[in-house]
C-alpha positions as CSV (number, residue, x, y, z in Angstrom):
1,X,12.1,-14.5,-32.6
2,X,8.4,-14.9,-32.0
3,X,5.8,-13.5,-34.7
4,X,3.4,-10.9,-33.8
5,X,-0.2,-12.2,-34.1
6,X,-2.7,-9.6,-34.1
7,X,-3.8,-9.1,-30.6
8,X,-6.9,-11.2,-30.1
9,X,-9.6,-9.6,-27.4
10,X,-9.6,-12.7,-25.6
11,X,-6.9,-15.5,-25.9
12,X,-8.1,-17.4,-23.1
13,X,-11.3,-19.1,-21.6
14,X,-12.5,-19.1,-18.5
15,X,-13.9,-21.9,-17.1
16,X,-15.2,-21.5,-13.4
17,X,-16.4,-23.9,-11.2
18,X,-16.6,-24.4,-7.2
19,X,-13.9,-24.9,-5.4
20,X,-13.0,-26.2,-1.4
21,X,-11.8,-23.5,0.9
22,X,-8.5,-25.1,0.9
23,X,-8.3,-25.2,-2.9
24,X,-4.4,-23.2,-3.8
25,X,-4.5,-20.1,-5.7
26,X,-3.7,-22.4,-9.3
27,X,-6.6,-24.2,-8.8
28,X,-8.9,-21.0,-8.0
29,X,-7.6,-19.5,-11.3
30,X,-9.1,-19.2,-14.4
31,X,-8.0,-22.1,-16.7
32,X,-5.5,-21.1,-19.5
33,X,-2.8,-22.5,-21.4
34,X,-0.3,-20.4,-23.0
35,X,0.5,-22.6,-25.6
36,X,-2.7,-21.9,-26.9
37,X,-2.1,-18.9,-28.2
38,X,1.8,-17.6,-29.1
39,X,2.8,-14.9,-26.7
40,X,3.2,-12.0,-28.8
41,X,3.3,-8.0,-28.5
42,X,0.0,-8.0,-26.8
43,X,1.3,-9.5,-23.8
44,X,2.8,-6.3,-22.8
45,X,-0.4,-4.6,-22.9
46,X,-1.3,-4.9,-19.1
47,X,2.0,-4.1,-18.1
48,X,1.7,-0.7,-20.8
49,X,-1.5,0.1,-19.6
50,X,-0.8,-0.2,-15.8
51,X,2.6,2.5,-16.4
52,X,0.4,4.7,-18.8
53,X,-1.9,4.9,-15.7
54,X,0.4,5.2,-13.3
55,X,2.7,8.1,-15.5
56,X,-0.7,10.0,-16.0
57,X,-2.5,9.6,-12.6
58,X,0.5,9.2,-10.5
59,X,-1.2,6.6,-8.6
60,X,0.1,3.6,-8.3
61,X,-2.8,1.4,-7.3
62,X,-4.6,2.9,-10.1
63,X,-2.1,2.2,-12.6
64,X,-1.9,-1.5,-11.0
65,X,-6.0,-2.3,-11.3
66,X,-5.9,-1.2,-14.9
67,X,-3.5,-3.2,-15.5
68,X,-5.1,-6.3,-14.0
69,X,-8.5,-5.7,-15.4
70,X,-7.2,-5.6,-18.6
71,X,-5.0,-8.4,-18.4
72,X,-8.2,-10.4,-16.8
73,X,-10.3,-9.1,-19.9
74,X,-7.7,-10.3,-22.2
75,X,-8.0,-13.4,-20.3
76,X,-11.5,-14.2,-20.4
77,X,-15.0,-14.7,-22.5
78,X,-17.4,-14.1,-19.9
79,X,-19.8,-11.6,-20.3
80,X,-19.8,-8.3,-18.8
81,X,-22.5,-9.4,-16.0
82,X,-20.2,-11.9,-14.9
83,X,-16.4,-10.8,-15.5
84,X,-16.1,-8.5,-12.5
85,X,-17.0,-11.8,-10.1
86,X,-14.8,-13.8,-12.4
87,X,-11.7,-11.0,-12.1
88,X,-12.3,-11.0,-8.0
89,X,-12.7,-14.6,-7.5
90,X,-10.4,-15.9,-10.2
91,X,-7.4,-13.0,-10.1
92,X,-7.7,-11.2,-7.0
93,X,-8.9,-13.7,-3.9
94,X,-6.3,-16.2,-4.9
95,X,-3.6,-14.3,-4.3
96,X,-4.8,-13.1,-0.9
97,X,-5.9,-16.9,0.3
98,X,-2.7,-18.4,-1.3
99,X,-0.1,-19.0,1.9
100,X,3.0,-17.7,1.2
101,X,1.2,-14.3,0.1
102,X,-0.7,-14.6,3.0
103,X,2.3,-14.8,5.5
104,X,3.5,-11.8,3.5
105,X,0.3,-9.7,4.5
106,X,0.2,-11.2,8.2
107,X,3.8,-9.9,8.4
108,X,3.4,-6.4,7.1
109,X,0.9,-5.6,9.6
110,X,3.0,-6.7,12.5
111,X,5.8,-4.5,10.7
112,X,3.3,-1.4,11.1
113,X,1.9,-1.7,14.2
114,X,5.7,-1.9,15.5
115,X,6.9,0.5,13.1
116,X,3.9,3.3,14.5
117,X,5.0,2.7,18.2
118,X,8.3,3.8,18.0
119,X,7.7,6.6,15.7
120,X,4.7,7.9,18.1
121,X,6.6,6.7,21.6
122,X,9.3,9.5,21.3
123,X,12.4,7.6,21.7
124,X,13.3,8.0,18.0
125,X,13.7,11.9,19.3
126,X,15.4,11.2,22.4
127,X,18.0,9.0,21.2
128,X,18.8,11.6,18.1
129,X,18.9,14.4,20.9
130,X,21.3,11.9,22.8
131,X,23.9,12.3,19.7
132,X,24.1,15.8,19.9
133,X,26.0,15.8,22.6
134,X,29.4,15.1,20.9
135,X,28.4,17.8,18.2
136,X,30.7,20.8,18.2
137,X,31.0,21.7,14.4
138,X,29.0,21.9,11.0
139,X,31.5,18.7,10.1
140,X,30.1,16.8,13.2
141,X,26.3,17.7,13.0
142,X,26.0,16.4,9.4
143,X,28.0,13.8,10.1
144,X,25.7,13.4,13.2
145,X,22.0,13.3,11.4
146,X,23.5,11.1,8.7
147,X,24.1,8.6,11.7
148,X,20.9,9.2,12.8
149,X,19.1,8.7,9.6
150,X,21.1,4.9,9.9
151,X,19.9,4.3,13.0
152,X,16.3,5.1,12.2
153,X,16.5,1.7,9.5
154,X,13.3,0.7,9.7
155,X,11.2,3.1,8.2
156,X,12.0,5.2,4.9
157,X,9.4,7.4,6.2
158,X,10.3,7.9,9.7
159,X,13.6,8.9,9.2
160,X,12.8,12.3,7.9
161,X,9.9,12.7,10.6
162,X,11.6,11.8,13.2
163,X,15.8,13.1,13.0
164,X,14.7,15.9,10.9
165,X,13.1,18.4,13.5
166,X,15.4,17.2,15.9
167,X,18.5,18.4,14.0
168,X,16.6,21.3,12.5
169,X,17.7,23.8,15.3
170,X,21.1,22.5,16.0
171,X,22.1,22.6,12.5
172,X,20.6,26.1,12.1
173,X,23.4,27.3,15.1
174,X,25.9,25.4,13.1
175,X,25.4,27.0,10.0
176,X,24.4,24.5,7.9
177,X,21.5,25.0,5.7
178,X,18.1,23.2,5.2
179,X,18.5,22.1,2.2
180,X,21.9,20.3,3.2
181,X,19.6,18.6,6.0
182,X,17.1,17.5,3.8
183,X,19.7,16.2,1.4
184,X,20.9,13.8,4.5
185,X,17.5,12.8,5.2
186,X,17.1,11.9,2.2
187,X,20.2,9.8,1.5
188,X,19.7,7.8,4.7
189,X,16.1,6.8,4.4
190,X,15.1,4.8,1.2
191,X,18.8,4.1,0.4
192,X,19.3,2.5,3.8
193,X,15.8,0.5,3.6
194,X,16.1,-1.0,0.6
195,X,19.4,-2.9,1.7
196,X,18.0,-4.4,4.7
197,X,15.7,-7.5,4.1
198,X,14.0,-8.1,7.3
199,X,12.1,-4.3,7.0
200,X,9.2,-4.1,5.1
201,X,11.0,-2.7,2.0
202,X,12.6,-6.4,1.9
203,X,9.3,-7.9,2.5
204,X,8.0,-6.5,-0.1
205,X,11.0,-6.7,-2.9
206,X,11.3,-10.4,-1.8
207,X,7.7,-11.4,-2.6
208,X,8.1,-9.4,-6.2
209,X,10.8,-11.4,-6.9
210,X,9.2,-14.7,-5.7
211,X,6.4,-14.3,-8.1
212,X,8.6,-13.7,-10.9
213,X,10.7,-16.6,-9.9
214,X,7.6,-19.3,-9.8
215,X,6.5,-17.8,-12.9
216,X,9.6,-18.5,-15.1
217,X,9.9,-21.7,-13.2
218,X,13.7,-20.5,-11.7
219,X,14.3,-22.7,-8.3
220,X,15.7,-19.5,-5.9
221,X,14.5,-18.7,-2.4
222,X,13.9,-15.3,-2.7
223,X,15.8,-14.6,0.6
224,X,19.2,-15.9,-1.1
225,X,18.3,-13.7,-4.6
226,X,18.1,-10.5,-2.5
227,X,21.2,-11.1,-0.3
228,X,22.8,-11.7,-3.5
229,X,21.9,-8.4,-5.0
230,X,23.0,-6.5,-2.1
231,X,26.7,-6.1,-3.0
232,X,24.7,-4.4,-6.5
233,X,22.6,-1.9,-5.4
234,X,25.0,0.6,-6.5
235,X,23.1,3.6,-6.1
236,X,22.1,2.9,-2.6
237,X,25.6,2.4,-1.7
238,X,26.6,5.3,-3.5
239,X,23.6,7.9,-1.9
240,X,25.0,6.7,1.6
241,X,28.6,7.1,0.8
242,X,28.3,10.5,0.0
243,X,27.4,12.3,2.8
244,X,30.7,11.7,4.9
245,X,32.4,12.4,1.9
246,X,30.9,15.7,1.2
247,X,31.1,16.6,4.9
248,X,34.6,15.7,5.4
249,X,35.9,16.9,2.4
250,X,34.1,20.3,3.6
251,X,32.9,20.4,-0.6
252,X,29.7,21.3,-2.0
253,X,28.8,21.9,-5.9
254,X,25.9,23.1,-7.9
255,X,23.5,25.3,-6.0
256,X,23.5,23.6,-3.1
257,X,27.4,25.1,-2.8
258,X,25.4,28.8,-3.2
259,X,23.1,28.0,-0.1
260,X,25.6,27.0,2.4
261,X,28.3,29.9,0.9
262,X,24.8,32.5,2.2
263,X,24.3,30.5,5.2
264,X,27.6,31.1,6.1
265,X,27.6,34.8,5.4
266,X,24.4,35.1,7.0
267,X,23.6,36.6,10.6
268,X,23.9,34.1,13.0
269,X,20.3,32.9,13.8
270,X,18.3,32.7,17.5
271,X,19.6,29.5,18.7
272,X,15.9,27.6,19.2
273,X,16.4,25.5,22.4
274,X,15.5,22.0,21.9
275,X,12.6,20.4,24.0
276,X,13.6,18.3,26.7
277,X,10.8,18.3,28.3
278,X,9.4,14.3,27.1
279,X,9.7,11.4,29.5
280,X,10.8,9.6,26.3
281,X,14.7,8.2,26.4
282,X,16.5,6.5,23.9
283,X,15.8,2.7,25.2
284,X,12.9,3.0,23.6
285,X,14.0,2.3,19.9
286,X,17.6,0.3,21.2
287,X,15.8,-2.0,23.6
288,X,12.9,-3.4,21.3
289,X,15.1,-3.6,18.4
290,X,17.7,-5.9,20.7
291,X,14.4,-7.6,21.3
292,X,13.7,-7.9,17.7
293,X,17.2,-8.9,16.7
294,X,17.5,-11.9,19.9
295,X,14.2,-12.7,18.8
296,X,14.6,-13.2,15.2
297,X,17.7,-15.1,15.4
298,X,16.6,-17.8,18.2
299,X,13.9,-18.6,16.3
300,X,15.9,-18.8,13.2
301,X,18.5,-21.3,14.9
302,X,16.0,-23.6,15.8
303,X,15.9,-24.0,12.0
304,X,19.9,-24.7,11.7
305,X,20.6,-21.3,11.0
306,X,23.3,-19.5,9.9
307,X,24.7,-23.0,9.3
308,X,21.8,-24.4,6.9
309,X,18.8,-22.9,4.4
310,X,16.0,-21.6,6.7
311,X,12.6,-21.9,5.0
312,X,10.9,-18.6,3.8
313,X,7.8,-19.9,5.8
314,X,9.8,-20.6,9.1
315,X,11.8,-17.0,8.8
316,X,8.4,-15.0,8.0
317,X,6.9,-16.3,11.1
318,X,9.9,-16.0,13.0
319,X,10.4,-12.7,11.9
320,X,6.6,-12.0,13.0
321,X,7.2,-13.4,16.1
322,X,10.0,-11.0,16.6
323,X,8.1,-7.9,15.3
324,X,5.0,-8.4,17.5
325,X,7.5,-9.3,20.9
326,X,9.2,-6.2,20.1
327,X,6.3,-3.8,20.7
328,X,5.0,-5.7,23.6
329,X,8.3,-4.2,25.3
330,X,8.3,-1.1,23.8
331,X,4.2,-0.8,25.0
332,X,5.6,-2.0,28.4
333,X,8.5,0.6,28.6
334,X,6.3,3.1,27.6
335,X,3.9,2.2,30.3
336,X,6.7,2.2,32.6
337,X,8.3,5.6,31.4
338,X,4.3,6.8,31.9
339,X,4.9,8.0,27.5
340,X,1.8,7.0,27.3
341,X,-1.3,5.2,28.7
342,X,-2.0,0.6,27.1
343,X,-5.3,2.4,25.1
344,X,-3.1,4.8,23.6
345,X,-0.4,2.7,22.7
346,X,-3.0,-0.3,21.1
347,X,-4.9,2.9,19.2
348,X,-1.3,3.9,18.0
349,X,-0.9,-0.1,16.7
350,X,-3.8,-0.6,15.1
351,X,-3.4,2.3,13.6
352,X,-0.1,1.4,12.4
353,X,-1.5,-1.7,11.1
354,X,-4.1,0.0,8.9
355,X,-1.6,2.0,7.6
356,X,-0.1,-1.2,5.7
357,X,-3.6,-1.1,3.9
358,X,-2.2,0.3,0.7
359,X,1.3,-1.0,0.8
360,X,-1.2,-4.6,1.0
361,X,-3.4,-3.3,-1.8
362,X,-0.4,-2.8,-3.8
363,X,1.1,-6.2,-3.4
364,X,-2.0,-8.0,-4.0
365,X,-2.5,-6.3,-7.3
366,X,1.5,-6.5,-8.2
367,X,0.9,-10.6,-7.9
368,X,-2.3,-10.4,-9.6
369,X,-0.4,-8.2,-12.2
370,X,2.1,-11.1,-12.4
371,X,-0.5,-13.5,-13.0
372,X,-2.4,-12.2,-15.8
373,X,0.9,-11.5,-17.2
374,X,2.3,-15.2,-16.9
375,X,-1.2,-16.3,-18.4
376,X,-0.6,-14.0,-21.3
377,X,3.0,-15.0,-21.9
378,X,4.4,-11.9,-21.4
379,X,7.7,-13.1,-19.8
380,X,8.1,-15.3,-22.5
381,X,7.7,-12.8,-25.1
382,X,10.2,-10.4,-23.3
383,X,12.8,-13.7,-22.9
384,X,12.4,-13.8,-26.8
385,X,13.4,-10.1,-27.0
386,X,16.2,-9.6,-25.1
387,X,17.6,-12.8,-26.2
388,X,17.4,-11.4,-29.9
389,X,18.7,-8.0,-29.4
390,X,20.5,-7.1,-26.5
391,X,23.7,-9.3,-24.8
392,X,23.4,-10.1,-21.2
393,X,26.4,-8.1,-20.3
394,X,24.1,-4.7,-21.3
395,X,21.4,-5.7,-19.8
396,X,22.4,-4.5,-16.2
397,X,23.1,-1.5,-17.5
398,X,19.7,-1.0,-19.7
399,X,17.6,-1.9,-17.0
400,X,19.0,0.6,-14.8
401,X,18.7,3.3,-16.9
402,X,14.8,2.1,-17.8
403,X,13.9,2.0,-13.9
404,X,15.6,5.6,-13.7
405,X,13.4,6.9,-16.5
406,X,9.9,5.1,-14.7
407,X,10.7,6.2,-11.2
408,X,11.3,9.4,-12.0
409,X,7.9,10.3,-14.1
410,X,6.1,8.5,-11.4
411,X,8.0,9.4,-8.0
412,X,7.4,5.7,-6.8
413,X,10.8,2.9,-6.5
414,X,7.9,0.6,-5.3
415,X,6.1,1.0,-8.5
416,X,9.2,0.5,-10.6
417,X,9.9,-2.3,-8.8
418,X,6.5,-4.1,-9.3
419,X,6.8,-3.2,-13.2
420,X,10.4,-3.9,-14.0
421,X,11.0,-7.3,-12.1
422,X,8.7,-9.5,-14.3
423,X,10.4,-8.0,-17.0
424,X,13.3,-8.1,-16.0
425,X,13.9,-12.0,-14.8
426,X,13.2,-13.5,-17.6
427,X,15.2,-11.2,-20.0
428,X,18.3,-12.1,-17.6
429,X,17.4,-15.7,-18.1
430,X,17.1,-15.8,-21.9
431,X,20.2,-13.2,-22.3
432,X,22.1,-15.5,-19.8
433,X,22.8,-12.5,-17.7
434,X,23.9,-12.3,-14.1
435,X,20.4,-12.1,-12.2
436,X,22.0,-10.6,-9.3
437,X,23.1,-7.9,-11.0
438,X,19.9,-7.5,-13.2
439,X,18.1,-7.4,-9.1
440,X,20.7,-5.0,-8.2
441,X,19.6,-2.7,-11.6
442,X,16.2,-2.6,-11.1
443,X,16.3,-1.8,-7.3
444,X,19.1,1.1,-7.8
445,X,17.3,2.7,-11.1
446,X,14.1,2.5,-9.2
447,X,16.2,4.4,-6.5
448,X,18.3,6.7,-8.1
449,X,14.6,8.2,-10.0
450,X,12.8,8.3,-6.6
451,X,15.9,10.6,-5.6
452,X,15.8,12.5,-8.7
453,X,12.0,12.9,-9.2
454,X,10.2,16.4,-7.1
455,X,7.3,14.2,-6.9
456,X,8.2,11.4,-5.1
457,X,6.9,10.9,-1.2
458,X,10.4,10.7,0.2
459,X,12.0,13.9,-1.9
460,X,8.5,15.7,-0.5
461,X,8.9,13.9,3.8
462,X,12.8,14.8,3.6
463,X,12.0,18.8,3.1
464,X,9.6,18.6,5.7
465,X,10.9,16.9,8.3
466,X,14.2,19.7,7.4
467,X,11.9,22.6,7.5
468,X,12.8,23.4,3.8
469,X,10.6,23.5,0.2
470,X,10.2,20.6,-1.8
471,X,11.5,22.7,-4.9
472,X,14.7,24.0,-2.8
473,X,15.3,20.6,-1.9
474,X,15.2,18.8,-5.3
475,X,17.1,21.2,-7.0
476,X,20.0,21.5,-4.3
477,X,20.1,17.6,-4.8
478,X,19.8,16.9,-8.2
479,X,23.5,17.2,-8.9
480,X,24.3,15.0,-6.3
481,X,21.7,12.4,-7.3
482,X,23.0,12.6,-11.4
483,X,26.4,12.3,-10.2
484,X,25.9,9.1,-8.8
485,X,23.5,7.6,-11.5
486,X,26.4,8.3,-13.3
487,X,28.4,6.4,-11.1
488,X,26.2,3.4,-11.1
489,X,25.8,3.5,-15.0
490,X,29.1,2.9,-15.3
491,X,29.4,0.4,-12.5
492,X,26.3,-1.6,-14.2
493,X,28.4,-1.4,-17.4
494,X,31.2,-2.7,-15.5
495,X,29.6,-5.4,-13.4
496,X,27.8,-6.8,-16.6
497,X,31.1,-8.2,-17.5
498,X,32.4,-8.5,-14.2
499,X,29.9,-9.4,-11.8
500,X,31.5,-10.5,-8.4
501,X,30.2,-8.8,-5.1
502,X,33.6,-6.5,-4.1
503,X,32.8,-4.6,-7.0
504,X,30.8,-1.9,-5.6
505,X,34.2,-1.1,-3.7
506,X,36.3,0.5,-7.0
507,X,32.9,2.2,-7.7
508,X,32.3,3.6,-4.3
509,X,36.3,4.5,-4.6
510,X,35.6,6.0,-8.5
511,X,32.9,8.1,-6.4
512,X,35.8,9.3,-4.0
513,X,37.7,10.4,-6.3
514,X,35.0,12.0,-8.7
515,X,34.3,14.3,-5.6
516,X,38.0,15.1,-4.8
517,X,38.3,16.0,-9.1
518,X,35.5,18.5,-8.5
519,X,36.9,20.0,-5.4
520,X,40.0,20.8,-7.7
521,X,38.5,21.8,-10.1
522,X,36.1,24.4,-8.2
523,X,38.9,26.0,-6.6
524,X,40.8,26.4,-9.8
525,X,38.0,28.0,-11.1
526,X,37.2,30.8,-8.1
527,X,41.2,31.3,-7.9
């Protein structure tokens, strides 16, 4: 166990000098050696200061540029004349001019502009409208926006925006409530984005994990650490899962059972005809997304794949490539279908681009978060702590439930995520637990408190785009979202001692039969 030296105001000095344009982000960075000064307690203190921020502004970039700055001061001796220069040009512009982050940010913006085309061309409306067409029952329409919400993969956000209002009226002449709507939105947007790599949730979980990879010196591609954790993002499997099994089972609970038992009783409502008045069809989001897929993968095989490694470099640019092919053809179809005019679809793309400016802002900070953190030790320090308290086999289980309890004050996975990953690597190293499942922790306890949490941007998009209240929406879903951090407790527990990938399949069974034990027990309770 490592002492706890006083913490020092500055453990480091900074020594600046010029360097070529082509210099890498190590040599544009302050000089410091951690051996000279034993990591101790302090080394949390930018991490502590950036959550404290973040818990009492609810900001996230706020909470991340505290963070920084005071790692940086921690860092350096300069005076205060010339530490702000020193923490741009020595913590902040190396991480934008280093290359891999670089090709993160180049990528992102492709991501928006593409992501802004379809959400603005109308063919995310026309090909939900298209599913209604085998709809006949209240079984079938949630069943029906719950394939939607799949479909729409690539944004968290435009899922509720965009198969929300759609289903809004049909599920009104169905009798299904609101609430039950914005409880589908909500389980097929972030759960379904976070599972998918090549989306700009992936992006962004990828690079998070890079840095904390090249920072404990672990020799992963961040691509094979993610795919690996997939099988172990329990919660996300679980917030899927349930909405078939609900629907089918025709079974609600907690008050979201005393909404649908009114809507049912209510008068039926004015059925609200749906517009189909838009040139918009459902090509639009099918035939760019083919484009997308061909894209990706041709580019990829050049590479040897599926049958050898792929370089991160070679995929991010391929998958660029893809992204920006994909809205030429959906800016051609939409010139063809007369949606819209080429300056209104480049105004809706560049707008789409800009709108990656804080999800950019945030990443930048997150690696220069990492930085000053590596510089103070801090992964070191938290190595030595888990490795002196706590078995690997907990761990899983631990760092679930500590992503849980940050999401939820906060509202932000993304946040949690930047946080808990640093932390959370090394403590699997030194505790010699399974990193996949340690991934798979943070991600679903990051999750399941975004789900949980009335202050998080997806609880607040998923009751509007369902026409419904925030507050009627988190508290028709809170059971469902406990229930299944219960679930994943126990599978984290579990997959601690047991960590192969089929074991989110007895859990996602567990789930199955928790639901059909509440059923019976609900109807021997009103009988």
């Amino acid at each position: 166990m490592l002492r706890l030296p006083p913490m020092p105001l500055f453990v480091g000095r900074c020594i600046l000098s010029s360097q070529p344009a082509s210099a890498s982000r190590d040599e544009l960075r302050p000089v410091y050696s951690p051996g000279m000064v034993e990591p101790g307690m302090y080394s949390l203190a930018p991490v502590a200061v950036a959550l404290a921020i973040v818990l009492a502004a609810r900001n996230v970039l706020a909470g991340l540029f505290a963070g920084v700055l005071t790692g940086a001061a921690m860092l350096s001796d300069a005076s205060l004349l010339q530490f702000f220069p020193e923490l741009v040009s020595g913590w902040l512009v190396p991480e934008v001019a280093d290359s891999y982050n670089a090709s993160i940010l180049v990528l992102l913006a492709f991501i928006g502009g593409f992501v802004k085309l379809i959400e603005t061309s109308g063919g995310g409306m026309a090909f939900a409208r298209s599913a209604m067409r085998w709809v006949k029952g209240p079984v079938r329409a949630q069943i029906a926006a719950w394939c939607g919400g799949i479909m729409i993969f690539f944004s968290d956000l435009g899922t509720p925006l965009i198969v929300g209002p759609v289903f809004q009226s049909l599920m009104d002449r169905l009798r299904v409530s609101r609430q039950k709507l914005a409880f589908i939105l909500d389980s097929t947007s972030s759960p379904v984005c976070i599972l998918i790599p090549f989306i700009g949730w992936g992006v962004f979980i990828m690079s998070v994990l890079a840095d904390a990879f090249t920072a404990n010196d672990i020799n992963q591609s961040e691509w094979d650490a993610f795919i690996e954790a997939i099988p172990f993002q329990f919660y996300a499997w679980l917030a899927i899962a349930i909405v078939p099994l609900l629907a089918l089972l025709k079974f609600d609970y907690g008050p979201m059972r005393a909404v649908e038992s009114d809507i049912v009783r209510a008068p039926a409502a004015e059925p609200v005809p749906i517009e189909t008045g838009s040139q918009a069809k459902p090509v639009l989001v099918w035939l760019p997304l083919l484009i997308l897929f061909v894209v990706l993968f041709a580019t990829l095989a050049t590479h040897g794949f599926p049958f050898s490694q792929v370089a991160g470099s070679d995929f991010r640019a391929g998958l660029s490539a893809a992204y920006f092919l994909a809205a030429v053809t959906l800016v051609l179809l939409t010139l063809l279908m007369r949606v819209q005019d080429l300056s209104q679809s480049m105004s809706q793309y560049i707008s789409g681009v800009s709108g990656m400016m804080p999800i950019a802002a945030t990443l930048v900070l997150a690696w220069a978060l990492g930085a000053v953190s590596e510089g103070l030790g801090t992964g070191t320090y938290v190595a030595e702590l888990a490795r002196g308290g706590l078995p690997g086999s907990l761990l899983p289980a631990v760092t679930f439930v500590l992503a849980a309890v940050i999401s939820f004050a906060t509202g932000s996975s993304w946040g949690t995520i930047i946080i808990m990953i640093p932390l959370s690597v090394p403590a699997a190293i030194a505790t010699a637990a399974p990193m996949p499942v340690v991934v798979g922790a943070v991600l679903s306890g990051g999750l399941f408190g975004d789900h949980s949490s009335p202050v998080s941007e997806t609880t607040i998009l998923s009751a509007t785009g369902a026409g419904t209240t925030t507050l009627e929406h988190f508290r028709t879903q809170l059971p469902y979202a406990l229930t299944n951090g219960a679930i994943a407790c126990g599978g984290f527990l579990l997959a601690g001692h047991l960590p192969v990938a089929w074991i989110a399949l007895p859990i996602l069974l567990a789930q199955a039969m928790v639901m059909l034990a509440l059923r019976r027990l609900q109807q021997r309770v009103l009988h």
